[in-house]
C-alpha positions as CSV (number, residue, x, y, z in Angstrom):
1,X,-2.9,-11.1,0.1
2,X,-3.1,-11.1,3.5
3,X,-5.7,-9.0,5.3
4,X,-4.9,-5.5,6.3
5,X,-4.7,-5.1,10.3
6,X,-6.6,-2.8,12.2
7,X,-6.6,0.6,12.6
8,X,-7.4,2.6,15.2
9,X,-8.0,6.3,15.4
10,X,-7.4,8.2,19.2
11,X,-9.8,11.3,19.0
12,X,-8.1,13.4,21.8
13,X,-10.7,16.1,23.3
14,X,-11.8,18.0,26.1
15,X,-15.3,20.2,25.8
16,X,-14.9,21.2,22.1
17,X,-18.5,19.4,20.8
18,X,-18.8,21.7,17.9
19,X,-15.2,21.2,16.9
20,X,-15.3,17.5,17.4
21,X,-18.4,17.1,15.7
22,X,-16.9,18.6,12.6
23,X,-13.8,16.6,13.2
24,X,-15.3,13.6,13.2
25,X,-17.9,13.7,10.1
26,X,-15.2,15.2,8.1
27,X,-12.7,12.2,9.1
28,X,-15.5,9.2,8.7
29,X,-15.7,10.7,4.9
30,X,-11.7,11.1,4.3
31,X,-10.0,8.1,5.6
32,X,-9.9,5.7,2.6
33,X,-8.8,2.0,4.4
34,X,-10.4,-1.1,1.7
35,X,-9.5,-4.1,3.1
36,X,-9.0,-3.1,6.0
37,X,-10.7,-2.1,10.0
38,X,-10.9,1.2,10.6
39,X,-12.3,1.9,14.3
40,X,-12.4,4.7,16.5
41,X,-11.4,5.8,20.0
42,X,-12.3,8.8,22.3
43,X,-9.8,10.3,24.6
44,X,-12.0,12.4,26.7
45,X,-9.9,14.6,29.6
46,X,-13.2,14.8,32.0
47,X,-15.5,16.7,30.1
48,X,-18.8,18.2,30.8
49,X,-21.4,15.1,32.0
50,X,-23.1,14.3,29.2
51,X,-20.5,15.3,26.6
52,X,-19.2,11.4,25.6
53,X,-22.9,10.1,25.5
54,X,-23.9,13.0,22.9
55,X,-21.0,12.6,21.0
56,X,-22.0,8.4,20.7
57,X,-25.7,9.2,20.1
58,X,-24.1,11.6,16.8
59,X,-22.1,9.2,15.7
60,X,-23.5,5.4,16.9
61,X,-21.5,3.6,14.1
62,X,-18.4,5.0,14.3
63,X,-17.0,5.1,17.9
64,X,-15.6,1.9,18.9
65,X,-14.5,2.6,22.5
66,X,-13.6,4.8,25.0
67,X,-11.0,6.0,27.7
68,X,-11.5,9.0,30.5
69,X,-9.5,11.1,32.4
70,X,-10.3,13.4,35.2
71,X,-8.9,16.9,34.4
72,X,-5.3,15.3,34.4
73,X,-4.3,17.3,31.2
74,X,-3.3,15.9,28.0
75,X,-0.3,13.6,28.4
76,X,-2.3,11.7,31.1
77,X,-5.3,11.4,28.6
78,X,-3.4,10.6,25.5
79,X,-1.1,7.7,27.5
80,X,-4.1,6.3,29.1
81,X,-5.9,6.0,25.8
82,X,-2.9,5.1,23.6
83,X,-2.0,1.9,26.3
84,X,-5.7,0.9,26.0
85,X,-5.6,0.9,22.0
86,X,-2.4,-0.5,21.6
87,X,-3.8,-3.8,23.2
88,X,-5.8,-4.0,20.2
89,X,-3.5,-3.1,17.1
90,X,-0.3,-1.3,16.8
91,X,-1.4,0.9,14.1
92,X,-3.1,4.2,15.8
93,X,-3.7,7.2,14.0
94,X,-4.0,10.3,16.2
95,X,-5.6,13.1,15.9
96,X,-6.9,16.4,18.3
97,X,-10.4,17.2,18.2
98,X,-10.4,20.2,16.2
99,X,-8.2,19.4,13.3
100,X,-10.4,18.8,9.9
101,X,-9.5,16.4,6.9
102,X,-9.2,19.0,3.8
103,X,-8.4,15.7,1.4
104,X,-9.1,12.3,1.6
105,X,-6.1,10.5,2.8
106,X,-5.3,6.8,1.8
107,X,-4.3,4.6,4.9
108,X,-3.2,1.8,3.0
109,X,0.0,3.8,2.0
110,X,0.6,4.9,5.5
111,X,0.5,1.2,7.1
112,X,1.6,-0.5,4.2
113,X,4.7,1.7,4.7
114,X,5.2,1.0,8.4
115,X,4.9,-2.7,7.4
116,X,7.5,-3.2,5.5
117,X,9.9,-0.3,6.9
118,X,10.5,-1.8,10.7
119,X,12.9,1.2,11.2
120,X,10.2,3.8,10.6
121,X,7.6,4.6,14.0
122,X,5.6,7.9,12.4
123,X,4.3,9.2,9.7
124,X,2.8,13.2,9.9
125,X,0.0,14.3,8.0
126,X,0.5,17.5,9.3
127,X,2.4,19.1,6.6
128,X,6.3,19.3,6.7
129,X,7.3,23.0,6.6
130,X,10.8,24.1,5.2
131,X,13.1,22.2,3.6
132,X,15.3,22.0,7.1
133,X,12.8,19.2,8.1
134,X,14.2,17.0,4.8
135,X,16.8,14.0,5.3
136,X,16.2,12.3,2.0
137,X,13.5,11.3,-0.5
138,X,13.2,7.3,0.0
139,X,11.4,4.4,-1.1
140,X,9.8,1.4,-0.5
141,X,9.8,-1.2,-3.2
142,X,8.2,-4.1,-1.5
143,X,5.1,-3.3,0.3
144,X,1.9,-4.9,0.1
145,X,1.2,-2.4,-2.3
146,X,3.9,-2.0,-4.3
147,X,6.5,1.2,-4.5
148,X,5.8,4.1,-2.0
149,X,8.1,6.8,-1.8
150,X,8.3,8.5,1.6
151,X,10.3,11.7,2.8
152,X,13.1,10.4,6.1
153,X,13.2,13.4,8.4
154,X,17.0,14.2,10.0
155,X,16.9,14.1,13.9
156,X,19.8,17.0,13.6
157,X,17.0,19.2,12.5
158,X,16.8,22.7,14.1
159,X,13.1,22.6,14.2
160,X,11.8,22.6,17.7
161,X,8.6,20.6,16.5
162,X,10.1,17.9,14.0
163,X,8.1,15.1,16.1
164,X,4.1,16.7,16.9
165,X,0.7,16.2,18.4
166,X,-0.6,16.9,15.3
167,X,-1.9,14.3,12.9
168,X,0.0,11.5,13.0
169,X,0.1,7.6,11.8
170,X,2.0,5.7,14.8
171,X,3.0,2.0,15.3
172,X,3.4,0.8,18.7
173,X,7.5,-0.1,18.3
174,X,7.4,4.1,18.3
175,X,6.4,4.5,21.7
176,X,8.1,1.1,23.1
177,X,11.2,2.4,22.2
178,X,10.6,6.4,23.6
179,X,7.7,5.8,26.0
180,X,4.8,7.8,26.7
181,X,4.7,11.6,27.1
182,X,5.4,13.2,30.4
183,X,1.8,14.0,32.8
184,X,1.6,17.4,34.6
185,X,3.3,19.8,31.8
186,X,1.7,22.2,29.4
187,X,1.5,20.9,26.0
188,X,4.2,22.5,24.5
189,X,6.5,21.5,27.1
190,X,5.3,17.7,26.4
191,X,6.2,17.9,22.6
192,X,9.6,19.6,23.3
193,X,10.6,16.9,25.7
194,X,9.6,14.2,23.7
195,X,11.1,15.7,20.4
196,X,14.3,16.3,22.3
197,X,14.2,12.4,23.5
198,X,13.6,11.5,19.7
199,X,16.6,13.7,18.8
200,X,18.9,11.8,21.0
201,X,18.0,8.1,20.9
202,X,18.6,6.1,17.6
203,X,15.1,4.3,17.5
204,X,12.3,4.2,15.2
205,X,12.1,7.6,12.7
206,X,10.1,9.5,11.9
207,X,8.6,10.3,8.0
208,X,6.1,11.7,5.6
209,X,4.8,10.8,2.7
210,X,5.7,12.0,-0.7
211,X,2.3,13.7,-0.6
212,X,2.3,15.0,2.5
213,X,4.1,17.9,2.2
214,X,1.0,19.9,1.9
215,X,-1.3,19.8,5.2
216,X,-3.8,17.1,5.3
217,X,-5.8,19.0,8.0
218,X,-7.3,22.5,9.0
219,X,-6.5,23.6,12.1
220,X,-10.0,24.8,13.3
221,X,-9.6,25.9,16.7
222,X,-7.3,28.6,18.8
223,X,-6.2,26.9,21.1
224,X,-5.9,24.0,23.2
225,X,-7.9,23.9,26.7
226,X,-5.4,22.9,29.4
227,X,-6.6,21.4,33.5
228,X,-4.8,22.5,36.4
229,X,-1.9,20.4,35.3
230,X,-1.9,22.4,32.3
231,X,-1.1,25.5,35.2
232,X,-4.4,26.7,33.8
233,X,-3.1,28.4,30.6
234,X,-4.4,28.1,26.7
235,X,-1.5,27.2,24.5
236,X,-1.6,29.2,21.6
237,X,-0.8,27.2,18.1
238,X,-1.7,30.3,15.8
């Protein structure tokens, strides 16, 4: 069997060390990749001096690189880092600084399902709520690790969220095919836009797995700290 590619996490933070601390020990103990790389990245928006160094001293083994912005607000922080990364592998797993692993969560089935299923782009981990979100229950036969059965989510659905920040598995083709997200907007305005640009192409889909309908992760935190491009407000998610 050939061995499984890379995997690369995007940690996307700005001044949360407590949260990101937790984050991160919780992830290092969940993800469940034999066979395969799993490495890690920091997306750092400009945070306090100091704050990028501590984190690497906590966590020496773990972080594998790292990109910085200067208080240019999420989108600009998550493009710079997700360009960087995808140089690497297509395979990026990304996840906000204070969202916490409550199971352990098997990559293999994830990447194994974006291998052999070239029209899929992103798996969420997130949870999928109401049955509005559901297209179809679907499988995979002939993965690298046999039969996976994944949920296909309908790009007709009325949910204003049906693609998210949240946790997500992502293959490159995803964001070849939509681009990046767009700099200088708060972040709700940056996941409508590129929901809405999902809902009217026909590229790459967007799934979960069979398992996933429950939420993989605990939102820890309030609320997400926005720069100037932000217009200085904190976006609710509660």
């Amino acid at each position: 069997m050939a061995e499984w590619p890379t995997a690369m996490i995007v940690a996307v933070t700005y001044n949360r060390p407590a949260e990101i601390r937790r984050t991160l020990a919780r992830l290092r103990d969940a993800i469940y990749y034999p066979g395969g790389t799993v490495r890690l990245h920091i997306a750092d928006d400009g945070s306090e001096p100091g704050y990028v160094n501590a984190l690497r001293e906590d966590f020496p083994d773990q972080i594998h690189s790292v990109s910085v912005t200067d208080r240019q607000g999420w989108a600009t922080n998550v493009n710079t880092a997700l360009r960087q990364v995808f140089a690497e592998t297509p395979y990026v797993f990304l996840i906000e600084d204070d969202y916490v692993a409550r199971r352990p969560i098997d990559l293999r089935r994830g990447v194994a399902l974006l291998e052999a299923v070239p029209h899929l782009g992103l798996i969420r981990y997130d949870g999928i709520e109401g049955h509005r979100l559901l297209l179809r229950l679907c499988q995979a036969d002939d993965t690298r690790i046999g039969r996976v059965h994944y949920l296909w989510l309908r790009r007709e659905s009325p949910e204003t969220y049906i693609y998210s920040h949240r946790p997500h598995l992502v293959h490159k083709r995803f964001h070849d095919c939509y681009g990046y997200y767009t700099p200088g907007l708060a972040l709700g305005s940056v996941e409508m836009i590129f929901a809405e640009k999902w809902k009217l192409n026909d590229g790459p889909e967007i799934a979960a797995l069979s398992d996933g309908i429950d939420r993989a992760f605990d939102h820890i935190g309030r609320s997400w700290k926005g720069s100037s491009h932000d217009k200085g407000k904190e976006l609710s998610y509660e």
